[in-house]
TORPA-4810 file (N, C-alpha, C, O; in nm, 3 decimals):
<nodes>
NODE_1_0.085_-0.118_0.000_0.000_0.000_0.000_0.089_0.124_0.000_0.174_0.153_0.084_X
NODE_2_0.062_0.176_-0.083_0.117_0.323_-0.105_0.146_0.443_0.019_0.050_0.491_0.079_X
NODE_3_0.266_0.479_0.046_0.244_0.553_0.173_0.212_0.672_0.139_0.279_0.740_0.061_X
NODE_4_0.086_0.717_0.206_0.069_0.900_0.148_0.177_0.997_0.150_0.200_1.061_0.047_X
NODE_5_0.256_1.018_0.273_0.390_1.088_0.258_0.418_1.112_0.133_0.411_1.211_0.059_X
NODE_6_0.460_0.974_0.120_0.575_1.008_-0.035_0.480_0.992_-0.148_0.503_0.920_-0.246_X
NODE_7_0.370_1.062_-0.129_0.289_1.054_-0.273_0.256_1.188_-0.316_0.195_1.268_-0.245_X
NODE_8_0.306_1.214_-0.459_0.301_1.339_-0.502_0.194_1.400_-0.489_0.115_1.311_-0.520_X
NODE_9_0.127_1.497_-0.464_-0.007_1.592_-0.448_-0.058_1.583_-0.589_0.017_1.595_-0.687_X
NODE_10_-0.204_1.558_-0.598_-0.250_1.609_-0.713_-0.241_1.727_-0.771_-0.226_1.813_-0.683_X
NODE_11_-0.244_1.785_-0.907_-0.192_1.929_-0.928_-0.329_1.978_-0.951_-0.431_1.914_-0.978_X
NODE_12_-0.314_2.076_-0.938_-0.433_2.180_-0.921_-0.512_2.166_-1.048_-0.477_2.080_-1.128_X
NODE_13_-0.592_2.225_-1.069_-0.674_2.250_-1.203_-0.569_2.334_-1.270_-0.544_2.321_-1.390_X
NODE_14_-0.518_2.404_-1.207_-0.477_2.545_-1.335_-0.323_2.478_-1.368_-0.277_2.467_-1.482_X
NODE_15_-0.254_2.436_-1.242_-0.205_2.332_-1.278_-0.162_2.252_-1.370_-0.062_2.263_-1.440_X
NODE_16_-0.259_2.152_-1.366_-0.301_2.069_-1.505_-0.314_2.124_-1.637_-0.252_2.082_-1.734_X
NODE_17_-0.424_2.249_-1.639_-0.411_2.333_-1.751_-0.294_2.444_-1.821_-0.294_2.503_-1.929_X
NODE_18_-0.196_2.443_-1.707_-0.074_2.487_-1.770_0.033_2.406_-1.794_0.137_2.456_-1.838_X
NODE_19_0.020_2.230_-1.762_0.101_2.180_-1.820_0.023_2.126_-1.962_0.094_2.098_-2.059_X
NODE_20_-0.129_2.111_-1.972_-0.153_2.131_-2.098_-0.104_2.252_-2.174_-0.090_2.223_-2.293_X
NODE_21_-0.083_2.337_-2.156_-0.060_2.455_-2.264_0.103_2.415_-2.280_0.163_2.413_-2.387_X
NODE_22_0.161_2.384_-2.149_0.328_2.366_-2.173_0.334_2.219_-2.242_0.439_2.165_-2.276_X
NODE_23_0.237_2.178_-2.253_0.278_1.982_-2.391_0.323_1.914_-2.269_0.356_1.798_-2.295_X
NODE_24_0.338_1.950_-2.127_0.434_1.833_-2.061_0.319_1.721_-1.970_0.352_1.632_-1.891_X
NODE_25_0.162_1.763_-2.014_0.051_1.702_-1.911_-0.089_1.667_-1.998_-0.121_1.723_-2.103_X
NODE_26_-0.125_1.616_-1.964_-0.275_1.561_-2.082_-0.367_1.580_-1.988_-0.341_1.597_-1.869_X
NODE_27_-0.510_1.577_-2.049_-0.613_1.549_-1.989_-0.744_1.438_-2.076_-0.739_1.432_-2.198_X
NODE_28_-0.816_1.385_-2.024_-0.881_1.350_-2.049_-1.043_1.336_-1.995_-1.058_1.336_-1.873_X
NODE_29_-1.130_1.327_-2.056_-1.276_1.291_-1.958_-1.387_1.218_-1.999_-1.442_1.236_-2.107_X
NODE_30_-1.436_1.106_-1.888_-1.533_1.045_-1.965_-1.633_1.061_-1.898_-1.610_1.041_-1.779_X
NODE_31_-1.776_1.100_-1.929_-1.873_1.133_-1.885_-1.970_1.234_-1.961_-1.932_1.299_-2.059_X
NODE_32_-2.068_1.240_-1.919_-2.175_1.315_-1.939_-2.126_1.447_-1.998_-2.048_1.520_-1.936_X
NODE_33_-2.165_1.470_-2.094_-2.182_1.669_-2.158_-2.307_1.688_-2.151_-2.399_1.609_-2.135_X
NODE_34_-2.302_1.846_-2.172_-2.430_1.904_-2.190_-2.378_1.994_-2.285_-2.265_2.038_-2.261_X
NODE_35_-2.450_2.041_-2.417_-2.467_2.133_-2.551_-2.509_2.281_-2.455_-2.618_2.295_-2.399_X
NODE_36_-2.417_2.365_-2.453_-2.498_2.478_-2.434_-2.397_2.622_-2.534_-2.274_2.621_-2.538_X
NODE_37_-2.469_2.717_-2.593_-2.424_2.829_-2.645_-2.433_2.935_-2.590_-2.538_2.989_-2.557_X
NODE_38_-2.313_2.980_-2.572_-2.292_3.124_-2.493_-2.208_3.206_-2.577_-2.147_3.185_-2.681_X
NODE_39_-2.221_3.300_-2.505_-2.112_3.406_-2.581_-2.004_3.484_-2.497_-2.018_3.527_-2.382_X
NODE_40_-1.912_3.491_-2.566_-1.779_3.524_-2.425_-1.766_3.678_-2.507_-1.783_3.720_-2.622_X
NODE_41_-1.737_3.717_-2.410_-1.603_3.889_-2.418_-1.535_3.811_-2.493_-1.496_3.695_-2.483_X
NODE_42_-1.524_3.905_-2.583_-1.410_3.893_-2.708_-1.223_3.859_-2.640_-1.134_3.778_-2.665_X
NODE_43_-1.245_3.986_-2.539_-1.118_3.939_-2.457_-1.098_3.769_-2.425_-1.015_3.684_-2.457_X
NODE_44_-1.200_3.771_-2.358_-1.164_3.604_-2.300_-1.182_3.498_-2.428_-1.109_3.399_-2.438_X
NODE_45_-1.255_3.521_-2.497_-1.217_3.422_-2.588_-1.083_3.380_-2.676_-1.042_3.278_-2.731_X
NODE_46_-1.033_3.531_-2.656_-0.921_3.515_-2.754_-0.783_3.450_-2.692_-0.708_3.372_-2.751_X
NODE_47_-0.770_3.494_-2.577_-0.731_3.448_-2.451_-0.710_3.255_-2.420_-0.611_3.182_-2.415_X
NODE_48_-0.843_3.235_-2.407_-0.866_3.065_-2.439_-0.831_3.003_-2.562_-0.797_2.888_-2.587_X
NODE_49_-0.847_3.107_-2.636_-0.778_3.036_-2.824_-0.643_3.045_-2.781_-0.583_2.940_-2.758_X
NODE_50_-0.589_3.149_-2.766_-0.418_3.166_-2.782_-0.387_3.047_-2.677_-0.268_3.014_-2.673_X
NODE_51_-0.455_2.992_-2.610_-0.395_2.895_-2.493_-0.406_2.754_-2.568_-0.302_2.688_-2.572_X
NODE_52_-0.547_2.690_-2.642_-0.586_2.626_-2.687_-0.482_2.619_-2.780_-0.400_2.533_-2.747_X
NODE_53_-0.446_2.693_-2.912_-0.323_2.667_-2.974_-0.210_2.629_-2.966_-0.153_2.543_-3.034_X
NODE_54_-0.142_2.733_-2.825_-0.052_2.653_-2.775_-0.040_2.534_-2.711_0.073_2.489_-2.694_X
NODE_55_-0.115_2.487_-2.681_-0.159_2.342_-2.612_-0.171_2.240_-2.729_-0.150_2.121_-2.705_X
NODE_56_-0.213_2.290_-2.883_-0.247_2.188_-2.937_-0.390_2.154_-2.924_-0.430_2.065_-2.999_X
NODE_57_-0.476_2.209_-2.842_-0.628_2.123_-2.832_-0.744_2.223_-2.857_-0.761_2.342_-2.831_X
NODE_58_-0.830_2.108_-2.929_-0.948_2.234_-2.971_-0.987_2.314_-2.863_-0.976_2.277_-2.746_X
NODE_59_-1.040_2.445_-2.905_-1.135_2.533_-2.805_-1.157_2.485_-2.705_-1.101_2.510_-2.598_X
NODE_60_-1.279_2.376_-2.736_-1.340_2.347_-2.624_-1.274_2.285_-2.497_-1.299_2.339_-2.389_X
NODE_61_-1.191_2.176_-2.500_-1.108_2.091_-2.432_-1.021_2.187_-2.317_-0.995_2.152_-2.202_X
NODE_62_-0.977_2.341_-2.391_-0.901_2.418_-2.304_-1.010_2.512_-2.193_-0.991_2.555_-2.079_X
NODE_63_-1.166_2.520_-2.315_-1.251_2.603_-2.217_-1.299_2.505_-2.052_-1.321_2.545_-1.937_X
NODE_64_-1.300_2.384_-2.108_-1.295_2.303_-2.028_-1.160_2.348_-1.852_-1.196_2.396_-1.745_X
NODE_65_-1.045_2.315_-1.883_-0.992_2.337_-1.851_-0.980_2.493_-1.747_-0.960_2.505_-1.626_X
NODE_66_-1.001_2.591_-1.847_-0.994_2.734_-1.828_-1.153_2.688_-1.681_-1.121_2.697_-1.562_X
NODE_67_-1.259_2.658_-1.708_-1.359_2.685_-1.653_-1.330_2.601_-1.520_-1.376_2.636_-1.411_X
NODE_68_-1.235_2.466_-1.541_-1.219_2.378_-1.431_-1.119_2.468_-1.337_-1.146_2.458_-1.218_X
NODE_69_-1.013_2.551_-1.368_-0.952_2.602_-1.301_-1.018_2.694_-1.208_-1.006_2.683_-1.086_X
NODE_70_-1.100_2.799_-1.272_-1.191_2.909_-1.218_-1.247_2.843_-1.138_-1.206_2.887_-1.030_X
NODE_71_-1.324_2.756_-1.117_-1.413_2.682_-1.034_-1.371_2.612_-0.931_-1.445_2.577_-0.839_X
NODE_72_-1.223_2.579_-0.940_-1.142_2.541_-0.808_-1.089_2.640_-0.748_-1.056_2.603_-0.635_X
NODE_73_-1.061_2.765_-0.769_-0.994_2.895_-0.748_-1.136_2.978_-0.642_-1.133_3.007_-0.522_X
NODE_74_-1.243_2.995_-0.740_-1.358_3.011_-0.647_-1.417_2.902_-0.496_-1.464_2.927_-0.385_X
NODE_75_-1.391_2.815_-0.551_-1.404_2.732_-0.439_-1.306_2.712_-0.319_-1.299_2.620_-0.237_X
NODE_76_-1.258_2.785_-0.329_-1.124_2.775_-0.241_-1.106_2.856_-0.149_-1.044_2.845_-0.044_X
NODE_77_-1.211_3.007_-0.228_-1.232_3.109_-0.197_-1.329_3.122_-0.048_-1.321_3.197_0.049_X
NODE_78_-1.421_3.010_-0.085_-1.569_3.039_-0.015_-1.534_2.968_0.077_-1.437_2.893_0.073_X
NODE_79_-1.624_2.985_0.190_-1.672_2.897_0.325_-1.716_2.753_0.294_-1.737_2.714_0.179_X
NODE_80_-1.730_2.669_0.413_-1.759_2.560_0.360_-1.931_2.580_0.383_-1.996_2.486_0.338_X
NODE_81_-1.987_2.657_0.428_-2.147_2.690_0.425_-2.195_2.705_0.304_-2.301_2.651_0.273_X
NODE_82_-2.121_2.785_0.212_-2.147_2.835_0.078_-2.124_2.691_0.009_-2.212_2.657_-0.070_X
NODE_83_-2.043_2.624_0.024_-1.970_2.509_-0.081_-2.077_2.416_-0.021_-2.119_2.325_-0.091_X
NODE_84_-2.118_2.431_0.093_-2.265_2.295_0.093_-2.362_2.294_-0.010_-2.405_2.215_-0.094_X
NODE_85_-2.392_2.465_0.043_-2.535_2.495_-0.051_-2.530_2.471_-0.200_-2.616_2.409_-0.264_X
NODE_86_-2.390_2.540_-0.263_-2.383_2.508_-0.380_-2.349_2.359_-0.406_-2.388_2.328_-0.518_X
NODE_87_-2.288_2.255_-0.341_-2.294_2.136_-0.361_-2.450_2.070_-0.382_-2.474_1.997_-0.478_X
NODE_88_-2.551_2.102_-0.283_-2.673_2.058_-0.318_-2.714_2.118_-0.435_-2.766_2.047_-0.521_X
NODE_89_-2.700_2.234_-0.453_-2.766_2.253_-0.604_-2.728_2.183_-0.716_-2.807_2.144_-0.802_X
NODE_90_-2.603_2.164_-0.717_-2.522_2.067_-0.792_-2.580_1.906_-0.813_-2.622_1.847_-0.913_X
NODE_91_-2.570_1.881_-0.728_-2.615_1.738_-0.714_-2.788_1.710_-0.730_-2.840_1.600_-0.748_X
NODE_92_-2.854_1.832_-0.719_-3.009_1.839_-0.759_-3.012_1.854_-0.908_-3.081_1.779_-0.979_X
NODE_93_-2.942_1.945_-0.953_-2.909_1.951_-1.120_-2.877_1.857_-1.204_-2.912_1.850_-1.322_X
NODE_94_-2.779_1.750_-1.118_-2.719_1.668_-1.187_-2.822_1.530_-1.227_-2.835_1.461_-1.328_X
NODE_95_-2.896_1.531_-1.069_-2.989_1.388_-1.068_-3.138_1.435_-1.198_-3.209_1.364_-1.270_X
NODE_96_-3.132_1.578_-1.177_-3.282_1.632_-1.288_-3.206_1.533_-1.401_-3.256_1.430_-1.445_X
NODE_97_-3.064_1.592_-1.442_-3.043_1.566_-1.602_-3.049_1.410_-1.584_-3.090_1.360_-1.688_X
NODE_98_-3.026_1.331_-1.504_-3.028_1.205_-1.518_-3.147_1.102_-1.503_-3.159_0.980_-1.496_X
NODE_99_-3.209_1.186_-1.503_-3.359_1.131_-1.486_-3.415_1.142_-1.628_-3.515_1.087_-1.673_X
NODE_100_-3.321_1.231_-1.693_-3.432_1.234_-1.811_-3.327_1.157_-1.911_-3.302_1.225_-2.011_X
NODE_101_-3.263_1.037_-1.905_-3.166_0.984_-1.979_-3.230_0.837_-1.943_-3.251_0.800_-1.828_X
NODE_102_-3.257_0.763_-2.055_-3.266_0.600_-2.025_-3.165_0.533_-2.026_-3.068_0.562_-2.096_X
NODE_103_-3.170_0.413_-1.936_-3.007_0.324_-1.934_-3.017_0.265_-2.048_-3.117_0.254_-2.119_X
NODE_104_-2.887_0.220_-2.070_-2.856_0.127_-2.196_-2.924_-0.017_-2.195_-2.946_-0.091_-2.291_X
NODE_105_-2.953_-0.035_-2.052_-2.976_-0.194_-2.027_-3.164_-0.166_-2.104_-3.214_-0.271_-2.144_X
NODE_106_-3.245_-0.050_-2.120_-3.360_-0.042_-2.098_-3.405_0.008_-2.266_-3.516_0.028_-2.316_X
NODE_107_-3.282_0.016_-2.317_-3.283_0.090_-2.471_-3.189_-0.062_-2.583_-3.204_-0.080_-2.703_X
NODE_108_-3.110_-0.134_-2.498_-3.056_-0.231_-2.568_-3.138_-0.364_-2.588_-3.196_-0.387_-2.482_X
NODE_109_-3.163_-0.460_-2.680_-3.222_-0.557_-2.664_-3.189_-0.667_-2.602_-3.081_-0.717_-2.634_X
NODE_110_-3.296_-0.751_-2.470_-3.203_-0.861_-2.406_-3.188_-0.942_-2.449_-3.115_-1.026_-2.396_X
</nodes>
């Protein structure tokens, strides 16, 4: 069994997303998306492209990234009162979208 001591720390979100931009770190994810269209400040978009390029990875993969960082940075920020409440909303959001998804076992033939 692995001794925690000598076990490297996970790296942060932004972290992670700047050894994606530096080529020396990958990411990957499997799970659930959701389609949504927004529109960014021209600033920040261009911002996430110039990062995305240097990284090598489409748009999205870095907005990914860019948004995972922000969201650990804010969270880090807040109380753990605030990080409850918003955890339940989270987890109420998450079970809506999954309610409206059929399993494979119920859509595949037995």
């Amino acid at each position: 069994m692995p001794d925690r001591a000598t076990e490297s720390p996970e790296p942060t979100p932004a972290q992670q997303a700047a050894a994606i931009v530096l080529r020396s770190g990958q990411s990957d994810y499997a799970g659930m998306t959701v389609p949504r269209s927004h529109r960014f400040r021209l600033h920040s978009h261009d911002r996430i492209l110039a990062l995305a390029e240097a990284a090598g990875v489409p748009f999205a993969h870095m907005l990914e990234e860019v948004i995972a960082s922000g969201l650990h940075a804010i969270e880090q920020a807040l109380g753990q009162e605030h990080l409850d409440k918003i955890e339940y909303t989270r987890i109420r959001s998450m079970d809506s979208a999954m309610r409206g998804r059929k399993k494979a076992s119920d859509i595949l033939p037995g």
